[in-house]
C-alpha positions as a printed NumPy array, in Angstrom:
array([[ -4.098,  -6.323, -11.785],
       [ -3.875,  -6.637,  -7.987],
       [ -6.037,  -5.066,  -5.379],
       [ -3.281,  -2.75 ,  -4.125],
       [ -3.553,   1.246,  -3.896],
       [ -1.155,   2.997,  -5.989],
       [ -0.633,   5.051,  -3.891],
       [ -0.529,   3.895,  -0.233],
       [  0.734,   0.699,  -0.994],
       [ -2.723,  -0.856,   0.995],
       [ -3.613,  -4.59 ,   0.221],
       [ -5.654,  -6.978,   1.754],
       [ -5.098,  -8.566,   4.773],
       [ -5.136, -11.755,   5.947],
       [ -7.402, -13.177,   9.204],
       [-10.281, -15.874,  10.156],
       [-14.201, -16.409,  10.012],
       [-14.426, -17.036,  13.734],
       [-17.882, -19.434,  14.233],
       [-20.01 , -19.827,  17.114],
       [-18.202, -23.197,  18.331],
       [-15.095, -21.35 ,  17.746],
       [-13.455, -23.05 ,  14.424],
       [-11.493, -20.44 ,  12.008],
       [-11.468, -20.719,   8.306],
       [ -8.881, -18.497,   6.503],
       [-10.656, -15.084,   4.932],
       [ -9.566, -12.039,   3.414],
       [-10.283,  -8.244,   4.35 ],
       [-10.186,  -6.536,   1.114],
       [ -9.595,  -2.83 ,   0.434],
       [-12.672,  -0.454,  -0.771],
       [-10.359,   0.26 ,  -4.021],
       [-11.796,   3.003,  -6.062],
       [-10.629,   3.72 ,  -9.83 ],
       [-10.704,   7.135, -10.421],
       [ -9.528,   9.632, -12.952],
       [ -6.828,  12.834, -11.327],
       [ -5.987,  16.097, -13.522],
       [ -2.204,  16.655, -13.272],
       [ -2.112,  20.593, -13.394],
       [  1.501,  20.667, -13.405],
       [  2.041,  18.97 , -16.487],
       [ -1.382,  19.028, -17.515],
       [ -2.091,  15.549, -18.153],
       [ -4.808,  13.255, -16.825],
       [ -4.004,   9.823, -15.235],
       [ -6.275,   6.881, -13.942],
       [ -5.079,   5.327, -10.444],
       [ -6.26 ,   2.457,  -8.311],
       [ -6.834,   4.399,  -4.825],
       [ -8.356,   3.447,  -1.89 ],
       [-11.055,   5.24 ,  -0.403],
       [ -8.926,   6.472,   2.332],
       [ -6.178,   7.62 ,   0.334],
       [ -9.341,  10.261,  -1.75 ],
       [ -9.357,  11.956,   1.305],
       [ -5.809,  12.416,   1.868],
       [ -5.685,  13.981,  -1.563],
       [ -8.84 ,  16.209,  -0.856],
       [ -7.018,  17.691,   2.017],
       [ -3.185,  17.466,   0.376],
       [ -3.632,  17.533,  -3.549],
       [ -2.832,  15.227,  -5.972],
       [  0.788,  16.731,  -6.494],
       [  1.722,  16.335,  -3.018],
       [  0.363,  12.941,  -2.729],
       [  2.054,  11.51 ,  -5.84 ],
       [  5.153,  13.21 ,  -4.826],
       [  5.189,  11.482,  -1.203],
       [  4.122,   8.401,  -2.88 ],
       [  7.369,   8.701,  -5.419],
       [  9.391,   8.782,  -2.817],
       [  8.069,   5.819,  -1.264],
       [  8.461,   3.811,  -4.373],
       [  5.297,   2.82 ,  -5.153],
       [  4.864,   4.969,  -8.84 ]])
């Protein structure tokens, strides 16, 4: 599977290792992607989802339902 939150949409991003005499080689800022089990209390149902660590606190402070819901209507479930 890819390194993408389920429910942001986040991936990686693209940049350079900068060096001392000032060459760039390509590298890759990766997510801190977190799998984690959510309880559904709506319809009762548990489901596993790739989130990133910023997206845990958006759900601490909006619940799951809300989240998923925005995240629906963004296309990304």
């Amino acid at each position: 599977m890819s390194r993408v939150c389920q429910l942001s949409g986040k991936k990686a991003m693209v940049g350079n290792n900068v060096s001392h005499s000032n060459k760039k080689t390509k590298r890759r800022f990766n997510i801190n992607l977190i799998k984690k089990k959510f309880y559904i209390p709506s319809t009762g149902e548990w489901v596993t989802l790739k989130v990133t660590a910023s997206t845990l606190k958006t759900i601490d402070k909006k619940g799951i339902s809300e989240v998923m819901k925005i995240a629906k209507q963004k296309g990304l479930l």
